[in-house]
C-alpha positions as CSV (number, residue, x, y, z in Angstrom):
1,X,22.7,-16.3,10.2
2,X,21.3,-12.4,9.8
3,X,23.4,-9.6,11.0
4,X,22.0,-8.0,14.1
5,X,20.4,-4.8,13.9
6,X,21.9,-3.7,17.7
7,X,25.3,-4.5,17.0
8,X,25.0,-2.8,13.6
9,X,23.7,0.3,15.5
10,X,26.7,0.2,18.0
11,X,29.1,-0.2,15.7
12,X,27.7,3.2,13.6
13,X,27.7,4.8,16.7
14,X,31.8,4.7,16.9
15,X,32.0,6.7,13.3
16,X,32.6,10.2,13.8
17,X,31.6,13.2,12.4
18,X,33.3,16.8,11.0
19,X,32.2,18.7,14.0
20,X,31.7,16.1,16.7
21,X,29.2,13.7,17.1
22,X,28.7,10.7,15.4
23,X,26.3,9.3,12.5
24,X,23.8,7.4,15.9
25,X,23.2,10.9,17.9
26,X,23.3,12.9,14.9
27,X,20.7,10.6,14.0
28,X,21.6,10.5,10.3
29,X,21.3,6.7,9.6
30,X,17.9,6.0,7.3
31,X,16.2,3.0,6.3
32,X,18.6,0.4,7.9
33,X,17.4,-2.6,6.9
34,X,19.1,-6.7,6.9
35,X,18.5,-9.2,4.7
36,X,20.2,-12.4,6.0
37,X,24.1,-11.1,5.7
38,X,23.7,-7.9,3.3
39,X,22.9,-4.5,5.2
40,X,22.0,-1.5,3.4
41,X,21.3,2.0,4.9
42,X,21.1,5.7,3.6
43,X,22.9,7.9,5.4
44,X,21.4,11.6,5.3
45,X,23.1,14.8,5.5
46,X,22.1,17.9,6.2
47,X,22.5,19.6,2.8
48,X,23.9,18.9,-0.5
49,X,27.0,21.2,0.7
50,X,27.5,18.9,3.5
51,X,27.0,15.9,1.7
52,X,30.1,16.5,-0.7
53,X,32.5,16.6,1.9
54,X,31.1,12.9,3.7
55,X,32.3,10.5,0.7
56,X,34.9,9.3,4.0
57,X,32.4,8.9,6.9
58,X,30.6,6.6,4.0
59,X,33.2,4.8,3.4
60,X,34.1,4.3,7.4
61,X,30.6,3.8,8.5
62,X,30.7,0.7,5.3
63,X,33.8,-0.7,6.7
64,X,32.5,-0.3,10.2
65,X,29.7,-2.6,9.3
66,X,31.7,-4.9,7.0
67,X,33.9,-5.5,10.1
68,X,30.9,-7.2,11.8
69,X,30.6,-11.2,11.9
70,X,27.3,-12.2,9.5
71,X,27.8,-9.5,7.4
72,X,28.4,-10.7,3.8
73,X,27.7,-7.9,1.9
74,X,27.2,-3.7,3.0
75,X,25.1,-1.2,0.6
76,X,25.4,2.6,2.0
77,X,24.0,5.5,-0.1
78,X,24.5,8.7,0.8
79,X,21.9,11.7,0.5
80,X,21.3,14.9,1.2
81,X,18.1,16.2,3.5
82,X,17.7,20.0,2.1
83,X,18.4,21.3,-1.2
84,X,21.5,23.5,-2.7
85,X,21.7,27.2,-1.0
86,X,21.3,28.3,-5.0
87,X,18.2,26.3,-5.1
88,X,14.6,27.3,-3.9
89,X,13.2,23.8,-4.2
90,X,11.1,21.9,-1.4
91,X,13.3,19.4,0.4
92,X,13.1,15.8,-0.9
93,X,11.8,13.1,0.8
94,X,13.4,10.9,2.9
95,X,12.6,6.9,3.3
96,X,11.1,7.1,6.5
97,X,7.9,5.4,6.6
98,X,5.5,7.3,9.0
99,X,6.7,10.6,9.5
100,X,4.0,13.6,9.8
101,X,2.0,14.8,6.9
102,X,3.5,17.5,4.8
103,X,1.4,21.0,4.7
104,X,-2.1,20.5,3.0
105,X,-1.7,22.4,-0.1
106,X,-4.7,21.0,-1.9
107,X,-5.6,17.4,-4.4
108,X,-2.4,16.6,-6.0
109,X,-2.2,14.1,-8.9
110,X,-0.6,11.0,-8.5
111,X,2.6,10.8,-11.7
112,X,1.9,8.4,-14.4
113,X,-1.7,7.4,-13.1
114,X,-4.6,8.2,-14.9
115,X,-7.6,7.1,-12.0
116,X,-7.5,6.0,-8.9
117,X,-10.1,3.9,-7.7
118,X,-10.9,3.4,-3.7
119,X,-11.9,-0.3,-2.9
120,X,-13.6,0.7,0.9
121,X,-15.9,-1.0,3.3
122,X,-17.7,0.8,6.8
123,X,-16.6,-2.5,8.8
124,X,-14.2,-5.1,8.8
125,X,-14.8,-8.4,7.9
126,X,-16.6,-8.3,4.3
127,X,-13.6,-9.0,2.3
128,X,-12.6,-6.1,0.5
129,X,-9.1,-6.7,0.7
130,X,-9.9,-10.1,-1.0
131,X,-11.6,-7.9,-3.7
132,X,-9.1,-5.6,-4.4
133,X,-6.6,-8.0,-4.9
134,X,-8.6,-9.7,-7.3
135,X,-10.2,-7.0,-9.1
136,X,-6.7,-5.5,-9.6
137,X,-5.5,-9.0,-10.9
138,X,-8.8,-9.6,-13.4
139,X,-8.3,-6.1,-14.4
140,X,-4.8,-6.7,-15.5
141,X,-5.5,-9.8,-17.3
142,X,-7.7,-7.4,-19.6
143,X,-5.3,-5.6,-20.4
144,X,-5.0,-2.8,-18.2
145,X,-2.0,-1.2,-16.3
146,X,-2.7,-1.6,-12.7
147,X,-1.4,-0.7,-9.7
148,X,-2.2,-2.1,-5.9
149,X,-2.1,0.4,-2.6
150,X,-2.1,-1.3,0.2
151,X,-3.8,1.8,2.4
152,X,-4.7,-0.5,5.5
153,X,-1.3,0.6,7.7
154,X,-2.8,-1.3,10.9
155,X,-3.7,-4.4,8.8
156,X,-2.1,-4.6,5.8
157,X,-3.2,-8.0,4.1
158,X,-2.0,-7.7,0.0
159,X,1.8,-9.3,0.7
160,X,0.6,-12.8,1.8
161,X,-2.4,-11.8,-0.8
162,X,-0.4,-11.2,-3.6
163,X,2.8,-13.7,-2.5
164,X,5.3,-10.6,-2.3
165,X,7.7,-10.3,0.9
166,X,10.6,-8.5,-0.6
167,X,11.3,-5.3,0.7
168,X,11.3,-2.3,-2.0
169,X,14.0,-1.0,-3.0
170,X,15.5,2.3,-3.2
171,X,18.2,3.5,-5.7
172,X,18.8,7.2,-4.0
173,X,17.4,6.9,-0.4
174,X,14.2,9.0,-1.6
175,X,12.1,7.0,-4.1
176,X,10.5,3.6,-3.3
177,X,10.5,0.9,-6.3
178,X,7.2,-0.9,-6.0
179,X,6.9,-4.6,-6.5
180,X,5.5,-6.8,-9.1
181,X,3.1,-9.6,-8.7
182,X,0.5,-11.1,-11.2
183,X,0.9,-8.4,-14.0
184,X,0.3,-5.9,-10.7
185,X,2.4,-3.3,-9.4
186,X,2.0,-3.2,-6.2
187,X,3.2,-1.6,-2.6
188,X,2.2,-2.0,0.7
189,X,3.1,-0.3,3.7
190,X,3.5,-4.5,5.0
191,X,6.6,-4.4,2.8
192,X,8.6,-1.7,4.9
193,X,8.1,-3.4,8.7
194,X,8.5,-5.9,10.6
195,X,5.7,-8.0,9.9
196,X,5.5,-9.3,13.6
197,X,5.2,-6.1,15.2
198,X,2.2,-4.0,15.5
199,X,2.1,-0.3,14.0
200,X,1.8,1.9,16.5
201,X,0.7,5.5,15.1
202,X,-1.7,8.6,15.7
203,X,-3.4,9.7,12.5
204,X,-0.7,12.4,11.5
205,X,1.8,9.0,11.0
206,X,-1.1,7.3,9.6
207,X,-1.9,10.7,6.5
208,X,2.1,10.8,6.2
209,X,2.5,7.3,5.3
210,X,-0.4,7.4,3.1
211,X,1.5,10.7,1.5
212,X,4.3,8.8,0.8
213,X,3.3,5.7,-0.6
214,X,1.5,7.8,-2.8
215,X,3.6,10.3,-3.8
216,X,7.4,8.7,-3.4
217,X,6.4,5.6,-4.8
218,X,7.7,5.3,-8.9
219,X,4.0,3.8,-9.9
220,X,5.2,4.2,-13.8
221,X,2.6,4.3,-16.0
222,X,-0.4,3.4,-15.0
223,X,-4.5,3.4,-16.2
224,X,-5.8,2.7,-12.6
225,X,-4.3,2.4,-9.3
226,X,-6.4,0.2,-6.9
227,X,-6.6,1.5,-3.1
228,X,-7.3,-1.0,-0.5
229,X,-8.4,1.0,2.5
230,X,-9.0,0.2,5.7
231,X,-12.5,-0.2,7.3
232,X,-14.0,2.5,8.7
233,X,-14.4,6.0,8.0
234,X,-11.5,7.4,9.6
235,X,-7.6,9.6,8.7
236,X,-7.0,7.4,6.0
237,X,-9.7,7.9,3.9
238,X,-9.7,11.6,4.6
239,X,-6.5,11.9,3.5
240,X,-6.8,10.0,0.7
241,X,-10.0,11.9,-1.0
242,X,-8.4,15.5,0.1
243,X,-4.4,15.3,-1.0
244,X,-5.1,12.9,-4.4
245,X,-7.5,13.2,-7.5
246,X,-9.5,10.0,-6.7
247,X,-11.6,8.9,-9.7
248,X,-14.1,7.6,-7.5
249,X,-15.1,4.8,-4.5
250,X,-16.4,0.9,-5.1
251,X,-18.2,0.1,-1.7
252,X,-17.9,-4.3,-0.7
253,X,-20.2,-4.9,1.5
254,X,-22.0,-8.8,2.3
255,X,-25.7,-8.8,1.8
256,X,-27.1,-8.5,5.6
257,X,-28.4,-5.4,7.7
258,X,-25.4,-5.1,10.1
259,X,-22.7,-4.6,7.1
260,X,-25.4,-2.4,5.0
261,X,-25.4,-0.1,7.7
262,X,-21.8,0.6,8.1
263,X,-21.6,0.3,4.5
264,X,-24.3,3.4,4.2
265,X,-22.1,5.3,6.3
266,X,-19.3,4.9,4.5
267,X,-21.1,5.7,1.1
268,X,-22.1,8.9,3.2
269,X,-18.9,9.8,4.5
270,X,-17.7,9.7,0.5
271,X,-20.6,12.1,-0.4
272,X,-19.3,14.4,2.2
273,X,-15.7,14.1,0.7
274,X,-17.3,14.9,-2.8
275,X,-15.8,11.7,-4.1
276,X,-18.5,9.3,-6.2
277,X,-19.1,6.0,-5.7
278,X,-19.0,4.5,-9.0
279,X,-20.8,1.0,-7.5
280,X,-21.4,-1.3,-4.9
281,X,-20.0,-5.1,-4.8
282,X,-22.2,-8.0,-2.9
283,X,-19.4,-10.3,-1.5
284,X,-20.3,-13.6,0.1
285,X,-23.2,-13.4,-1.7
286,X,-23.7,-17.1,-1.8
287,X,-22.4,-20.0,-0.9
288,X,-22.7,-23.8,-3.0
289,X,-21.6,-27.0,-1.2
290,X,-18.5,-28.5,-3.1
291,X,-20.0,-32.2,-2.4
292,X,-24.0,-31.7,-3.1
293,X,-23.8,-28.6,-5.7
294,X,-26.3,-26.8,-3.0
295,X,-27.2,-23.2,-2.9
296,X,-27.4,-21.3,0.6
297,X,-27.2,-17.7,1.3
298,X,-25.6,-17.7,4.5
299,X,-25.5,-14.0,5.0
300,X,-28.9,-13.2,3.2
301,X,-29.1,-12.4,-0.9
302,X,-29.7,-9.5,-2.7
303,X,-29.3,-6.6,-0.4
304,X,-26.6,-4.7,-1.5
305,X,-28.2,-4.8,-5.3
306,X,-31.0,-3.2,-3.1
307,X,-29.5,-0.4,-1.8
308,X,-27.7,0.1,-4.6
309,X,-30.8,0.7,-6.6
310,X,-31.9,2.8,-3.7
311,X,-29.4,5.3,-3.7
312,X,-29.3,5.2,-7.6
313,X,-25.7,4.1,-8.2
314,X,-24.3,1.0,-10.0
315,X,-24.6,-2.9,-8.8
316,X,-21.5,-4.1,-9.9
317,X,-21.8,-7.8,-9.3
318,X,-22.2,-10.3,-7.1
319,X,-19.2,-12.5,-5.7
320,X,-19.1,-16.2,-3.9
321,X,-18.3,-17.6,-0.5
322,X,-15.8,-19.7,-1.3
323,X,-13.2,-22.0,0.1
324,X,-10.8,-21.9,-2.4
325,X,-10.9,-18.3,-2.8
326,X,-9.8,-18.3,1.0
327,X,-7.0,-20.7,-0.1
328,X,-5.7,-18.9,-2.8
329,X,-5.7,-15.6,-1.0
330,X,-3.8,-17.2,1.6
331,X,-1.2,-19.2,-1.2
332,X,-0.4,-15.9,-2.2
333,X,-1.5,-16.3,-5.7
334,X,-5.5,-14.8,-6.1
335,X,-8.3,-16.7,-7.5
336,X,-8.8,-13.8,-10.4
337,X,-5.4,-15.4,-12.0
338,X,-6.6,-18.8,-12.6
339,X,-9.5,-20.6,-14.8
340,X,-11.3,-21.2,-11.3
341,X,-15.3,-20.3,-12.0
342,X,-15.0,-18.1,-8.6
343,X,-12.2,-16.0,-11.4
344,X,-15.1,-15.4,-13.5
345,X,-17.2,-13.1,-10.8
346,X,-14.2,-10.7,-10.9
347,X,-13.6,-10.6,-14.2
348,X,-17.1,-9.7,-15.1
349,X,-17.1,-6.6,-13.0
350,X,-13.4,-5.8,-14.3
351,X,-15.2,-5.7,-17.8
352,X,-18.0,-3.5,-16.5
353,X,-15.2,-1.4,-15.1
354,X,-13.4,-1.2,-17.7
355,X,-16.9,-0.4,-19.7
356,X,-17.6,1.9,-18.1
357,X,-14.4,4.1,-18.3
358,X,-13.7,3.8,-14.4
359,X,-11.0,1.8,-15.0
């Protein structure tokens, strides 16, 4: 049976502090999190100073929580908030998913990745998490180092995508470890809540979250770093294309009117941001009976090739409606990394990618 988060709380709550207090209203617990009977939690002090002298409210608040029934096992790292007075360093970061944007202080690259490529539709619906998964996975298959950003905080899709559900970890409180899957590395903002529960957030949550995953995540070495984002034109992808060096933005969109048209206004929203759209992907594009080998384009053919050709960027390629591409998505293991012919689509357009220099 899992611990429960309450009772850990209360029990936190009885551990007092030099000064009065205790570690609950002083509201230094961070990233509490269970797993079945092992607890972990970073407990944040005010400054390196202050830290030094809290080795025994550590060790209390650990045998505090040890005390409770379910608990098997108790990890507690502690920090410091602020830097050393002799210091003149920016504070680190904590582990707090959501907080408010730092100050804008202009594009910053990402450590270890050399481009970042956007994956963006105008509306919902079209598939372009399906894509990125998948184009992140072909693209690793060829060799490259590739990372996945799960950007879509309301809807974030690439856990069951990519069959990851551990939480990441965190040696010192402050970093984030990101996860593996398929040759990937990958985070998603899916990994650090509750997956039943809705987020909640006004943009400045929304651009500090994005911050973080960005910049507190240890990506490693990487030659592209994928960025699933969510529909729309909205804080996210502001954020995004002003506080990181994006390489440039692929646009998914399916071949009728409705989606070009939110799709046009996302490629315009880019051209606003200064960020270029290195190519346009037709997804759904058509769809071939498993029993009769039939052809139908249920959503119309051809049109994103047209307005590609229209606006004078790259067609990138066409992809299928396809059952089992829904399946594997779902199975958590992507079409991209089997010998299915739907894996074929996106490895193609990982090879023109990769062409190309984009990626």
């Amino acid at each position: 049976m899992a611990a429960d988060l309450e009772k850990i709380r209360q029990v936190l709550s009885t551990v007092s502090l030099p000064g009065g207090g205790n570690l609950v209203t002083r509201d230094m617990v961070r990233a509490l999190a269970v797993d079945g009977g092992s607890v972990r939690f970073v407990i944040e002090s005010e400054s390196p100073e202050a830290a030094a002298q809290m080795e025994p409210v550590r060790a209390a608040a650990q045998s505090a929580v040890e005390s409770l029934p379910d608990v098997e096992r108790v990890s507690v790292v502690l920090t410091a908030h602020g830097p050393a007075a002799s210091q003149q360093k920016a504070p680190p970061p904590d582990l707090k998913i959501g907080r408010h944007p730092t100050p804008d202080q202009g594009p910053k690259k990402v450590s270890g990745v050399d481009r970042i490529l956007a994956i963006a539709s105008g509306k919902g619906g079209v598939g372009k998490s399906t894509v990125s998964s998948n184009l992140a996975v072909a693209l690793a298959r060829q060799g490259r180092r590739v990372g996945l950003l799960d950007a879509d905080i309301y809807g974030p899709s690439q856990p069951r995508m990519m069959g990851v559900s551990k939480r990441p970890g965190s040696p010192d409180g402050q970093t984030i470890i990101p996860l593996q899957a398929h040759g990937v590395t990958m985070m998603s903002i899916g990994l650090m809540m509750d997956p039943a529960q809705a987020v909640v957030w006004r943009g400045p949550m929304l651009m500090g979250a994005l911050q973080q995953m960005l910049g507190q995540v240890q990506w490693g070495r990487l030659d592209v770093l994928i960025v699933d984002l969510p529909p729309g034109t909205g804080d996210v992808q502001l954020t995004l294309c002003q506080r990181s060096h994006v390489t440039g933005a692929i646009v998914v969109s399916t071949p009728q009117d409705v989606a070009l048209l939110d799709a046009r206004k996302a490629i315009d929203m880019f051209g606003k941001l200064k960020t270029p759209v290195l190519g346009l992907i037709e997804n759904m594009s058509t769809y071939v009976c498993p029993r009769c080998g039939h052809e139908e384009h249920i959503f119309g053919h051809g049109g994103v090739r047209a307005e590609a050709e229209k606006i004078g960027v790259p067609f990138l390629g066409e992809l299928p409606l396809s059952l089992d591409v829904r399946i594997a998505g779902d199975g958590g293991t992507p079409i991209a990394a089997g010998a299915a012919p739907e894996a074929g689509a996106y490895a193609d357009i990982a090879a023109r990618l990769v062409a190309g220099g984009m990626a």
